[in-house]
PDB file of N, CA, C and O in Angstrom:
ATOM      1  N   UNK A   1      73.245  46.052 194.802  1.00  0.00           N
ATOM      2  CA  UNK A   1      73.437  47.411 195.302  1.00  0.00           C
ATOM      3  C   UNK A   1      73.637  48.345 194.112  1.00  0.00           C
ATOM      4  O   UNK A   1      74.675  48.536 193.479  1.00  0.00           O
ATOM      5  N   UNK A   2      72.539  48.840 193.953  1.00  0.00           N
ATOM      6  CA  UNK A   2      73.419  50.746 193.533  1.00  0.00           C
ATOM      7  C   UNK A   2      73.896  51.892 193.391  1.00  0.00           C
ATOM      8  O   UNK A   2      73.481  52.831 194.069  1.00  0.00           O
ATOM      9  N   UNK A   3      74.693  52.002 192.635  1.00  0.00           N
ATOM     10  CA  UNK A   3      75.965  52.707 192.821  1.00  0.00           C
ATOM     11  C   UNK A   3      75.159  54.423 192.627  1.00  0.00           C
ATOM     12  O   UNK A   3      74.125  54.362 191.962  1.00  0.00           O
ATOM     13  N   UNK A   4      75.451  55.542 193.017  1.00  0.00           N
ATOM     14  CA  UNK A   4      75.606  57.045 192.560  1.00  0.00           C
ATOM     15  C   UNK A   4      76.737  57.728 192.911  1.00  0.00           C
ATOM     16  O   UNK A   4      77.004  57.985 194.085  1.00  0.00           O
ATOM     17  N   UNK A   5      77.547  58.099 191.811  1.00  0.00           N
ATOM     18  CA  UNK A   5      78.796  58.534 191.776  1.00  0.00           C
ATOM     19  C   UNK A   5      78.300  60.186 192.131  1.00  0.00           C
ATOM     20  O   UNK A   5      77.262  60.447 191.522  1.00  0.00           O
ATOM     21  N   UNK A   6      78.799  61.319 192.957  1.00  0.00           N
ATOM     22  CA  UNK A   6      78.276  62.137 193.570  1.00  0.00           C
ATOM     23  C   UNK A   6      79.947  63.242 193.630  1.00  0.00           C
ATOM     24  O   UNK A   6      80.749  63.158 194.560  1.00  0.00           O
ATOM     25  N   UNK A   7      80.075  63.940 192.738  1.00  0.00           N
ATOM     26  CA  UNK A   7      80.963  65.074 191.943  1.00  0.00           C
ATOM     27  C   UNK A   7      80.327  65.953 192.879  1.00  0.00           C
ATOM     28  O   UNK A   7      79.147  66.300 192.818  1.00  0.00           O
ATOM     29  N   UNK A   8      81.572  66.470 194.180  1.00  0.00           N
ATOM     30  CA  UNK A   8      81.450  67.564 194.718  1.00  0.00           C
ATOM     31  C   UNK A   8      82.067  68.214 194.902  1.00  0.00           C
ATOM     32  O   UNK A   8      83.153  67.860 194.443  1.00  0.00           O
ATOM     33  N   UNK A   9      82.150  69.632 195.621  1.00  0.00           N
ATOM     34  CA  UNK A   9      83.046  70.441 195.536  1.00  0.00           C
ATOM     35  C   UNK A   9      82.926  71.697 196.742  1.00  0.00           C
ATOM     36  O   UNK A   9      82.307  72.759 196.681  1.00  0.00           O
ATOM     37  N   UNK A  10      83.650  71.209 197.691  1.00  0.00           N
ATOM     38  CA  UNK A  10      83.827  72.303 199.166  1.00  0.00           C
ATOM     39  C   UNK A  10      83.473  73.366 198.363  1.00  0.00           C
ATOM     40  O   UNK A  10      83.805  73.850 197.281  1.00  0.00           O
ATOM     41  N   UNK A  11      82.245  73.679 199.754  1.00  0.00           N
ATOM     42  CA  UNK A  11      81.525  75.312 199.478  1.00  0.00           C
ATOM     43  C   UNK A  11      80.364  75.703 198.491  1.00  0.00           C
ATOM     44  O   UNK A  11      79.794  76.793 198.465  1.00  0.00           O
ATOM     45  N   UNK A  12      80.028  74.226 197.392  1.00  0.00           N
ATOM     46  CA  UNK A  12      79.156  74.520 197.206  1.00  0.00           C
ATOM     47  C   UNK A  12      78.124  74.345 197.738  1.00  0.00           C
ATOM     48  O   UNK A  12      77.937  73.259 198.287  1.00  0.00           O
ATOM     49  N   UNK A  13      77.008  75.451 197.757  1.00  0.00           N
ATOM     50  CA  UNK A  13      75.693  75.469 197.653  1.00  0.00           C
ATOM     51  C   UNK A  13      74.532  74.639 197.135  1.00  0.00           C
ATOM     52  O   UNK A  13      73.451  74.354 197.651  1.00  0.00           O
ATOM     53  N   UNK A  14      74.914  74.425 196.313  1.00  0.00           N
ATOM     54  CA  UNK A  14      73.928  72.791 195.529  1.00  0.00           C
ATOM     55  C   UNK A  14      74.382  71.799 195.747  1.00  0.00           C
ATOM     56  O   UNK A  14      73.719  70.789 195.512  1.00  0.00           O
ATOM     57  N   UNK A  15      75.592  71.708 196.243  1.00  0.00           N
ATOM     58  CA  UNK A  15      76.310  70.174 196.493  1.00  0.00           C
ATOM     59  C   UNK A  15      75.614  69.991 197.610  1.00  0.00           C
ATOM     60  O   UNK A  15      74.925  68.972 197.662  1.00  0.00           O
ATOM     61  N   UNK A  16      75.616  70.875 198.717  1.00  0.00           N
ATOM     62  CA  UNK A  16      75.221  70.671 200.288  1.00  0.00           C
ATOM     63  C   UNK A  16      73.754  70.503 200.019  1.00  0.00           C
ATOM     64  O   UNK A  16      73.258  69.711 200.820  1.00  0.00           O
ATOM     65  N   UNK A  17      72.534  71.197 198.784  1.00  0.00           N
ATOM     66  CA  UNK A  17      71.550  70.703 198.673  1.00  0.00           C
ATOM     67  C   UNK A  17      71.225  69.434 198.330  1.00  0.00           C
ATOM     68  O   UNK A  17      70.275  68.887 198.890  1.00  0.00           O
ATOM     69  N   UNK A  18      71.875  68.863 197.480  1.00  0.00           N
ATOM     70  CA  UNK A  18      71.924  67.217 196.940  1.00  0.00           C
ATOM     71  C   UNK A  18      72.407  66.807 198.298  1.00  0.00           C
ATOM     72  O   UNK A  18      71.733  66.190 199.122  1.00  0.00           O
ATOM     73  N   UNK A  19      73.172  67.056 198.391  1.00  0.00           N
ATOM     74  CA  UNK A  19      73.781  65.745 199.960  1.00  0.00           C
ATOM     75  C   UNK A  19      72.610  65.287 200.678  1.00  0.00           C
ATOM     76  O   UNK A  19      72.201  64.145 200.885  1.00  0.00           O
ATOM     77  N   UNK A  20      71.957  66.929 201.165  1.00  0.00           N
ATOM     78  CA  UNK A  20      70.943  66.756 202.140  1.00  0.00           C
ATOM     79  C   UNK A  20      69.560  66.282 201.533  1.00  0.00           C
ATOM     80  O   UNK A  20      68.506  66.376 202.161  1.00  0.00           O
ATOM     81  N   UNK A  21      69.621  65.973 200.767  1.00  0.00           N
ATOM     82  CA  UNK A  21      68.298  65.381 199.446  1.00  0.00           C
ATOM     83  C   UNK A  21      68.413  63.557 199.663  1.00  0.00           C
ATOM     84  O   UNK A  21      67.683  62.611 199.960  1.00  0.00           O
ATOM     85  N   UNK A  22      69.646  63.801 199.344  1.00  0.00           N
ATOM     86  CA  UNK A  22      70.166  62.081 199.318  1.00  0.00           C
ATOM     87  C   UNK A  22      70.557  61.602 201.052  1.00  0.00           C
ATOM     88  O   UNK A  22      70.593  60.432 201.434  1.00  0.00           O
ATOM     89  N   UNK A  23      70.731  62.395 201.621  1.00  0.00           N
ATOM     90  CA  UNK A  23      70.782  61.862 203.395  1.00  0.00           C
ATOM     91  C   UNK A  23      69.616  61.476 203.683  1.00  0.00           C
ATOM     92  O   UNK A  23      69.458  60.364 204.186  1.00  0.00           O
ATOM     93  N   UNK A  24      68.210  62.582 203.343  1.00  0.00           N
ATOM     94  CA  UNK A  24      66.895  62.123 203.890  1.00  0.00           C
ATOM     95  C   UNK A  24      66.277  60.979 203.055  1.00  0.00           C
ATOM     96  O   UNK A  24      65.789  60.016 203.647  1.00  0.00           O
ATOM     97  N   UNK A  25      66.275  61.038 201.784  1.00  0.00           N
ATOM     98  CA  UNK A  25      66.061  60.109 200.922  1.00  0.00           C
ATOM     99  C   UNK A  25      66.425  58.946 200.927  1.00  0.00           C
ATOM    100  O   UNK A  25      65.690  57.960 200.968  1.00  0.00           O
ATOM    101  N   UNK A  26      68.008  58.976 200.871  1.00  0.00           N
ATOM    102  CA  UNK A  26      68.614  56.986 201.643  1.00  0.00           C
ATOM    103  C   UNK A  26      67.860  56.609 202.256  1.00  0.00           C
ATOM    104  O   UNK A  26      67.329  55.609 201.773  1.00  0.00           O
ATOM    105  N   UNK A  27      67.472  56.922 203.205  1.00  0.00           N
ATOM    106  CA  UNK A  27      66.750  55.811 204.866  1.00  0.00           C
ATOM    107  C   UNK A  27      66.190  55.191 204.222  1.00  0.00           C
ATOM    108  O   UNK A  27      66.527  54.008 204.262  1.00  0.00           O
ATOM    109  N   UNK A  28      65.203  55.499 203.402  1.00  0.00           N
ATOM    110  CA  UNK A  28      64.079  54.750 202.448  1.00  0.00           C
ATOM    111  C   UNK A  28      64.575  53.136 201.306  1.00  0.00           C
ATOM    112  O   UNK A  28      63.999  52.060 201.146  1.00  0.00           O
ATOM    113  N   UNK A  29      65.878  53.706 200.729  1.00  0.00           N
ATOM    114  CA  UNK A  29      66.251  53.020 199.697  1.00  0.00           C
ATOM    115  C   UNK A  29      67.719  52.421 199.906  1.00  0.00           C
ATOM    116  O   UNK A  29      68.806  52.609 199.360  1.00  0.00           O
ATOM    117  N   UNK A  30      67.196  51.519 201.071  1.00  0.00           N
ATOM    118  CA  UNK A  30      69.138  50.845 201.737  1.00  0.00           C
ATOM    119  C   UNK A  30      69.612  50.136 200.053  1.00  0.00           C
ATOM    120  O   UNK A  30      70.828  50.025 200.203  1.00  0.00           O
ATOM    121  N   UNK A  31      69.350  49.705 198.828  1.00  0.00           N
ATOM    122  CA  UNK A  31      70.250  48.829 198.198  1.00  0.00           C
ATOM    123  C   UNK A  31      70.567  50.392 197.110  1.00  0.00           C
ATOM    124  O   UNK A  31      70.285  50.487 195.915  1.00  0.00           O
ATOM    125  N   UNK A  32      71.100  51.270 197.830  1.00  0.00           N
ATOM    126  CA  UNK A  32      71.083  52.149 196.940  1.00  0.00           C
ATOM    127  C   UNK A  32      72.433  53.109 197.902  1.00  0.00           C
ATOM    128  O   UNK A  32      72.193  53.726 198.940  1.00  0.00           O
ATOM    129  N   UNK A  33      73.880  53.013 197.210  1.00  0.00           N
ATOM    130  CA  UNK A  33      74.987  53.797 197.844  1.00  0.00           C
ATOM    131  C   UNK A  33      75.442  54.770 197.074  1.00  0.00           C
ATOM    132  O   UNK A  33      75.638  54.525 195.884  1.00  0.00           O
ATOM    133  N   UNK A  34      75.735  56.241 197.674  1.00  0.00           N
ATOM    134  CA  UNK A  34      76.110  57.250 197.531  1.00  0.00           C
ATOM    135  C   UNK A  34      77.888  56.981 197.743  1.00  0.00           C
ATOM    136  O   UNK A  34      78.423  56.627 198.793  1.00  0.00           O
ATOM    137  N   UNK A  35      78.700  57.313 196.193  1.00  0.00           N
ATOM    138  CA  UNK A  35      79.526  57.161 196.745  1.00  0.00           C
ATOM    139  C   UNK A  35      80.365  58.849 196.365  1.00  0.00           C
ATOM    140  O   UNK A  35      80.900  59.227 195.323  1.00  0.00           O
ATOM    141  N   UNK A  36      80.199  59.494 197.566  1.00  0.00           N
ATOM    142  CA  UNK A  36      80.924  60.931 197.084  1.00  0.00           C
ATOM    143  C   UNK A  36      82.484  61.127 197.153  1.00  0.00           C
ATOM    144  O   UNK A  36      83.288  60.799 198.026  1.00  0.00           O
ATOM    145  N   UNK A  37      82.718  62.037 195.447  1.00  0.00           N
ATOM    146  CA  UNK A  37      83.984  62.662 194.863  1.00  0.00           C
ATOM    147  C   UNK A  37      84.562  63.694 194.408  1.00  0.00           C
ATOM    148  O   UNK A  37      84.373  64.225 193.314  1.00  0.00           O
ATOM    149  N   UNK A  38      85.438  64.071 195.419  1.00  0.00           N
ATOM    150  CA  UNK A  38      85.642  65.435 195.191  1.00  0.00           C
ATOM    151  C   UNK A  38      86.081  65.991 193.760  1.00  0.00           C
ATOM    152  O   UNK A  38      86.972  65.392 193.157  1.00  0.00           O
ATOM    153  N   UNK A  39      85.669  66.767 193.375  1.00  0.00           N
ATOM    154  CA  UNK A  39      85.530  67.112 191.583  1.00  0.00           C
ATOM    155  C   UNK A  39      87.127  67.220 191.328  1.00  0.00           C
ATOM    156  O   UNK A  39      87.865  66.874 190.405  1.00  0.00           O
ATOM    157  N   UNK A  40      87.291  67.776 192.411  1.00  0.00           N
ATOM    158  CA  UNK A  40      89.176  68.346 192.466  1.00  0.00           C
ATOM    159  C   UNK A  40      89.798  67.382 192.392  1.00  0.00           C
ATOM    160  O   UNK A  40      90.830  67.648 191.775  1.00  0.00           O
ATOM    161  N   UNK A  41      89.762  66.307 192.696  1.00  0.00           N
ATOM    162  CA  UNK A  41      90.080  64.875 193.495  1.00  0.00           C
ATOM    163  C   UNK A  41      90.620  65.073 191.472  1.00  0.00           C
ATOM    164  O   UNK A  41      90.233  65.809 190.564  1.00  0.00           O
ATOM    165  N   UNK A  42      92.180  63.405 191.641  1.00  0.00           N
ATOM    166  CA  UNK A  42      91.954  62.903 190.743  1.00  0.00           C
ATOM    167  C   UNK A  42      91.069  61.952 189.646  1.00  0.00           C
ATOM    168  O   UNK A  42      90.970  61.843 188.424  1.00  0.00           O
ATOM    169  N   UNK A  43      90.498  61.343 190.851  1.00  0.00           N
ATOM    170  CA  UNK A  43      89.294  60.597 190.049  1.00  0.00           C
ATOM    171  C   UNK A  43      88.202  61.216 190.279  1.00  0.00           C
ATOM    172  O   UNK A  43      87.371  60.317 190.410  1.00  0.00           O
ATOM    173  N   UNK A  44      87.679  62.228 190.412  1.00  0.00           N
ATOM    174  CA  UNK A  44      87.298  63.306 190.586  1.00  0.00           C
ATOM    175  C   UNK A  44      87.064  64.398 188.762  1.00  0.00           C
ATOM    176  O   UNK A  44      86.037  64.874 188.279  1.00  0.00           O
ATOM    177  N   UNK A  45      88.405  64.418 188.277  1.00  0.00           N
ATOM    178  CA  UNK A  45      88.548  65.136 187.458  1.00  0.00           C
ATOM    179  C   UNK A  45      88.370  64.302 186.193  1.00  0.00           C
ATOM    180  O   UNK A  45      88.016  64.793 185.121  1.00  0.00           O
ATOM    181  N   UNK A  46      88.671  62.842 186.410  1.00  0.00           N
ATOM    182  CA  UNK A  46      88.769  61.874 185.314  1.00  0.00           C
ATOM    183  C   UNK A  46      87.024  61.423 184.795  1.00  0.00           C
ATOM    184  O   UNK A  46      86.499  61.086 183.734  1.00  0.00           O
ATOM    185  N   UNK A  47      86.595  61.630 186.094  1.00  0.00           N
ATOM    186  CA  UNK A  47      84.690  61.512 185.978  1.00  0.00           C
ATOM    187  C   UNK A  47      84.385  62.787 185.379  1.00  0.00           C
ATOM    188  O   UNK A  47      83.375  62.558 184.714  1.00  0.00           O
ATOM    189  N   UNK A  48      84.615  63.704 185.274  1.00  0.00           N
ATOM    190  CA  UNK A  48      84.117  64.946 185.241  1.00  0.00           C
ATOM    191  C   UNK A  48      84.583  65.064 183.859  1.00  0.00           C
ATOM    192  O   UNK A  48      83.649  65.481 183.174  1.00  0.00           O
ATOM    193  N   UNK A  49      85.761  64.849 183.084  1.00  0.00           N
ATOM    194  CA  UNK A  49      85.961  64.616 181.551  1.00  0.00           C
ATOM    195  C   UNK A  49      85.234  63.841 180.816  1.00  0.00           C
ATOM    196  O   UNK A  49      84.777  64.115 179.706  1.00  0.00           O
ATOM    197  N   UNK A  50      85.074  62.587 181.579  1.00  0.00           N
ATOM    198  CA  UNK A  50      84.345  61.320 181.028  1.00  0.00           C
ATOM    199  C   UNK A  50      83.106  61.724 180.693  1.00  0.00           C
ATOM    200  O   UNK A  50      82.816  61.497 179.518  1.00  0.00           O
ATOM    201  N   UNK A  51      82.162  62.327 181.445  1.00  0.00           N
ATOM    202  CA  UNK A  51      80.310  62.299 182.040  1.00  0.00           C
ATOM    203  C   UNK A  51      80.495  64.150 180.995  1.00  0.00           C
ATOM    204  O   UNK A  51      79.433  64.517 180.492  1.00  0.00           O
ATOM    205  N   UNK A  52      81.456  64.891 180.815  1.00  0.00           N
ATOM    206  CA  UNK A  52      81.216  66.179 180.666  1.00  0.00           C
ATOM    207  C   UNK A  52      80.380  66.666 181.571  1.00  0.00           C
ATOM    208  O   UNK A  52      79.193  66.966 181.438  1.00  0.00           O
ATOM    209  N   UNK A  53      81.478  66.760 183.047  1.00  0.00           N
ATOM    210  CA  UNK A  53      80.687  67.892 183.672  1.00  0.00           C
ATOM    211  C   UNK A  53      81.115  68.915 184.367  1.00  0.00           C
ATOM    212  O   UNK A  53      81.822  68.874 185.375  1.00  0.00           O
ATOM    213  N   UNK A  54      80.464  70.318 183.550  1.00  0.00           N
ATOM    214  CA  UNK A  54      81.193  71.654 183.903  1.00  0.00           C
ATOM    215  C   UNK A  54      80.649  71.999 185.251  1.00  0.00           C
ATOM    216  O   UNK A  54      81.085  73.106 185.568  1.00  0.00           O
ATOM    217  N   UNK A  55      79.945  71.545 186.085  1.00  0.00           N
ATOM    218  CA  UNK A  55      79.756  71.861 187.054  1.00  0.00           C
ATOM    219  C   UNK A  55      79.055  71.444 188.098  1.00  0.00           C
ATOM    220  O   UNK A  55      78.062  70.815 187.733  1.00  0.00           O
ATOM    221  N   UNK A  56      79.182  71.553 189.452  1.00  0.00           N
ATOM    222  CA  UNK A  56      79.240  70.827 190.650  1.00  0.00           C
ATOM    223  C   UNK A  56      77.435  71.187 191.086  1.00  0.00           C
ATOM    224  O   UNK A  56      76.795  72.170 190.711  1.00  0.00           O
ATOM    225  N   UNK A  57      76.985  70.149 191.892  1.00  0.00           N
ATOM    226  CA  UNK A  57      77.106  68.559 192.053  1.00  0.00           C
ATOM    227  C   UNK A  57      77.090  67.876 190.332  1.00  0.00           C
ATOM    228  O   UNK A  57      76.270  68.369 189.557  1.00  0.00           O
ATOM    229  N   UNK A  58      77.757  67.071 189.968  1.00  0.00           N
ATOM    230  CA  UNK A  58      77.723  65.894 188.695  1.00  0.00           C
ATOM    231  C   UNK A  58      77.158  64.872 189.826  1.00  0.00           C
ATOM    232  O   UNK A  58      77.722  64.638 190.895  1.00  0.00           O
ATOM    233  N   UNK A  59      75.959  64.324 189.388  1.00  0.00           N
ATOM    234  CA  UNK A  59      75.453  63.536 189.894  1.00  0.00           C
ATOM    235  C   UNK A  59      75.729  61.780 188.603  1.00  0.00           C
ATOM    236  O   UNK A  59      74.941  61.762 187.657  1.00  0.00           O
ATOM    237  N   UNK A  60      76.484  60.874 188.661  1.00  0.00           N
ATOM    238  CA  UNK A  60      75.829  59.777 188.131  1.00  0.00           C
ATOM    239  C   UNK A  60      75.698  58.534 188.701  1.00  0.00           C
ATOM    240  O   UNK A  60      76.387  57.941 189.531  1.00  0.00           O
ATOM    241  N   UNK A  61      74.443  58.170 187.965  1.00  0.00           N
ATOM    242  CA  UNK A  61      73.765  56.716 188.495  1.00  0.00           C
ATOM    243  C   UNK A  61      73.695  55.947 187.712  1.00  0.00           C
ATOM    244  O   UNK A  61      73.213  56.077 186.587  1.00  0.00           O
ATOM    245  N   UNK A  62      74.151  55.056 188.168  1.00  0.00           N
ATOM    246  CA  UNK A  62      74.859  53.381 187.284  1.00  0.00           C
ATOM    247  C   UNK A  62      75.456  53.820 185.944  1.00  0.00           C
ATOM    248  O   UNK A  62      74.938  53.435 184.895  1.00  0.00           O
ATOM    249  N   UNK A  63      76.397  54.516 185.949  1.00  0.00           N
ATOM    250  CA  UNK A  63      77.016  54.876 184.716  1.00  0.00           C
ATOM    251  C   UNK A  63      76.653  55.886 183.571  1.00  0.00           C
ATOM    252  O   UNK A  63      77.191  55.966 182.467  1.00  0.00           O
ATOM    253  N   UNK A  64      75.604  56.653 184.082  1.00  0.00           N
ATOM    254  CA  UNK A  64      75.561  57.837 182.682  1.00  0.00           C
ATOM    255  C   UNK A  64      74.874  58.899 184.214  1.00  0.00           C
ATOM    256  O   UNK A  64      74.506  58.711 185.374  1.00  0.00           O
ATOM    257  N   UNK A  65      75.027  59.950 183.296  1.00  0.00           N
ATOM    258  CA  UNK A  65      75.071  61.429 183.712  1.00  0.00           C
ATOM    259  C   UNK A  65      73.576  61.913 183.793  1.00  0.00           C
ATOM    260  O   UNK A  65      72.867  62.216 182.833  1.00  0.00           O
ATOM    261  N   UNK A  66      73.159  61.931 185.426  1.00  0.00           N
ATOM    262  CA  UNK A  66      71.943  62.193 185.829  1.00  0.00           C
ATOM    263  C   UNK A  66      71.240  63.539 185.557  1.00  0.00           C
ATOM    264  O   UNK A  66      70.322  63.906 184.823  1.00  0.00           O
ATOM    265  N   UNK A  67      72.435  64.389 186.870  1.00  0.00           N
ATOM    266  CA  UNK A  67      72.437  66.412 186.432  1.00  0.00           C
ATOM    267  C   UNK A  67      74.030  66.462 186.786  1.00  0.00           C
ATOM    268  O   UNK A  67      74.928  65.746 187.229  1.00  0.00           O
ATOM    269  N   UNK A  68      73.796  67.720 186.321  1.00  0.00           N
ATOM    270  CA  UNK A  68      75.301  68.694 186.581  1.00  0.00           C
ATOM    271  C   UNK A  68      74.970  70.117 187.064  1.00  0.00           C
ATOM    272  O   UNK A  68      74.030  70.621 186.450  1.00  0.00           O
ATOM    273  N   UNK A  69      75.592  70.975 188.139  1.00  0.00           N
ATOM    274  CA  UNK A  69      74.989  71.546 188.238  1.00  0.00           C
ATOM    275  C   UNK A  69      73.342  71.832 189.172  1.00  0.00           C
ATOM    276  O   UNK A  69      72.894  70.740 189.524  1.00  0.00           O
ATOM    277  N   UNK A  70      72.632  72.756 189.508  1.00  0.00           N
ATOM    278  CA  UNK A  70      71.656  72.458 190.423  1.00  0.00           C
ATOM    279  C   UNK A  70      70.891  71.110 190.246  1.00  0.00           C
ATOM    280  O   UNK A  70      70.993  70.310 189.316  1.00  0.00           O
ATOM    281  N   UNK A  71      70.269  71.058 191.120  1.00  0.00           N
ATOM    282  CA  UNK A  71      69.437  69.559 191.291  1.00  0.00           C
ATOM    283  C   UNK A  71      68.009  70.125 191.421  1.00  0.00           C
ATOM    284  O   UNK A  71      67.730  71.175 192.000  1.00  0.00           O
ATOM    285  N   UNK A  72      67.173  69.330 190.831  1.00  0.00           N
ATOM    286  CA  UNK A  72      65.582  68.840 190.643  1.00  0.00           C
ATOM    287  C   UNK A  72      65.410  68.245 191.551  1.00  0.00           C
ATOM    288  O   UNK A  72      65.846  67.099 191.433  1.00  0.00           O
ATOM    289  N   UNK A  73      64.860  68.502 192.674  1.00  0.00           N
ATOM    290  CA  UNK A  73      64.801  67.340 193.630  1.00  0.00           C
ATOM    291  C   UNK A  73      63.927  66.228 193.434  1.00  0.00           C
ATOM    292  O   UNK A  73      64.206  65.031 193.504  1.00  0.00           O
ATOM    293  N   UNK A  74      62.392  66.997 193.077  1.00  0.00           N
ATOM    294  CA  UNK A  74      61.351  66.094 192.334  1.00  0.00           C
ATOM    295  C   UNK A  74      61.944  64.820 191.653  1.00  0.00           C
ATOM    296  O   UNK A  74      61.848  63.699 192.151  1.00  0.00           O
ATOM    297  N   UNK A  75      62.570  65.096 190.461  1.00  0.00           N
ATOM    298  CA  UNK A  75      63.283  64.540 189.194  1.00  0.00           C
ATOM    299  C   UNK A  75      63.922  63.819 190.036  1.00  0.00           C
ATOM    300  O   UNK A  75      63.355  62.737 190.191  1.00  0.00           O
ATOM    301  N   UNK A  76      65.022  63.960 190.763  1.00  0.00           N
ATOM    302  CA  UNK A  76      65.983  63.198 191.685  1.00  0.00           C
ATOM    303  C   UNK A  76      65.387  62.482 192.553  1.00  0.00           C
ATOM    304  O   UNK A  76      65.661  61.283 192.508  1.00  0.00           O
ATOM    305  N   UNK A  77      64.402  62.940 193.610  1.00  0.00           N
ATOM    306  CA  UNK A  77      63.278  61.234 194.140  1.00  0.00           C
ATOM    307  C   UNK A  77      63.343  60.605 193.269  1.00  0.00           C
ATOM    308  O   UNK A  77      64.190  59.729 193.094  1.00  0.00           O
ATOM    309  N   UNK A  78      62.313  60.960 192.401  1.00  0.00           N
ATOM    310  CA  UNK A  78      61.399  60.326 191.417  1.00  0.00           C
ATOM    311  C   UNK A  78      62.491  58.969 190.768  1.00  0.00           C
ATOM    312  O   UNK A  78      62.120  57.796 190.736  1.00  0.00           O
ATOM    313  N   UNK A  79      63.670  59.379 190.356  1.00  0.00           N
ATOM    314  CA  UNK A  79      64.633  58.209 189.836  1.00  0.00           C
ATOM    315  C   UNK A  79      64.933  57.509 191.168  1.00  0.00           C
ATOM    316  O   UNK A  79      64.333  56.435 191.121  1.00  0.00           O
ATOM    317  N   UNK A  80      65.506  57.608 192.189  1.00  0.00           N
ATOM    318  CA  UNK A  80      65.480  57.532 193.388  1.00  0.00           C
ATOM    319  C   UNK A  80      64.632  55.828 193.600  1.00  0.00           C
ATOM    320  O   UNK A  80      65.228  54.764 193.767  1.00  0.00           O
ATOM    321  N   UNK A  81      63.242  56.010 193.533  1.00  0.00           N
ATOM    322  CA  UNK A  81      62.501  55.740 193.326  1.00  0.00           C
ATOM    323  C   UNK A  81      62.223  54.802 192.412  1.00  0.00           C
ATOM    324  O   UNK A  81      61.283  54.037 192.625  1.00  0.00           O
ATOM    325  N   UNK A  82      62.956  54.702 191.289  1.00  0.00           N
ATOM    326  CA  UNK A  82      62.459  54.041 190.478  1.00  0.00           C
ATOM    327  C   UNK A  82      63.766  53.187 190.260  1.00  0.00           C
ATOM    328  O   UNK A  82      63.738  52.215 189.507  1.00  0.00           O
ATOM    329  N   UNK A  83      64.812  53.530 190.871  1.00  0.00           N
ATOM    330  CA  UNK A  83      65.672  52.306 191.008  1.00  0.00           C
ATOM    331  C   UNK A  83      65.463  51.234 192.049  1.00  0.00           C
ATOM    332  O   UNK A  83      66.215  50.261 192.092  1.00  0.00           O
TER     333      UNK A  83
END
């Protein structure tokens, strides 16, 4: 199974775009889990020092820092995809 660590943050706008990117997208790719964290959250804030990320959605997959900030959706299948 893999992991995407998923840095969010009530009210955003790009977060709710990634969500809904990765809701339609899952069906396709079951060995593949979304696990979402609120940025605010303590482990939340400890990812967000670690990965350097100034801003919401921080997307990472299997351990390094995908985007921060708006999402590529293209770019985001496409890895998607290639995991």
């Amino acid at each position: 199974m893999k992991t995407i660590q998923f840095l969010t943050m009530e009210g955003c706008h790009s977060c709710a775009e990634a969500k809904a990117i990765f809701d339609e997208a899952l069906t396709n790719y079951p060995n593949i889990k979304i696990e979402e964290i609120d940025i605010a959250s303590e482990e939340g804030q400890a990812l967000a020092s670690k990965y350097s990320v100034m801003a919401s959605p921080g997307i990472i997959i299997e351990g390094e820092l995908f985007s921060t900030g708006g999402v590529d959706k293209d770019k985001l299948l496409s890895k998607l995809a290639s995991m």
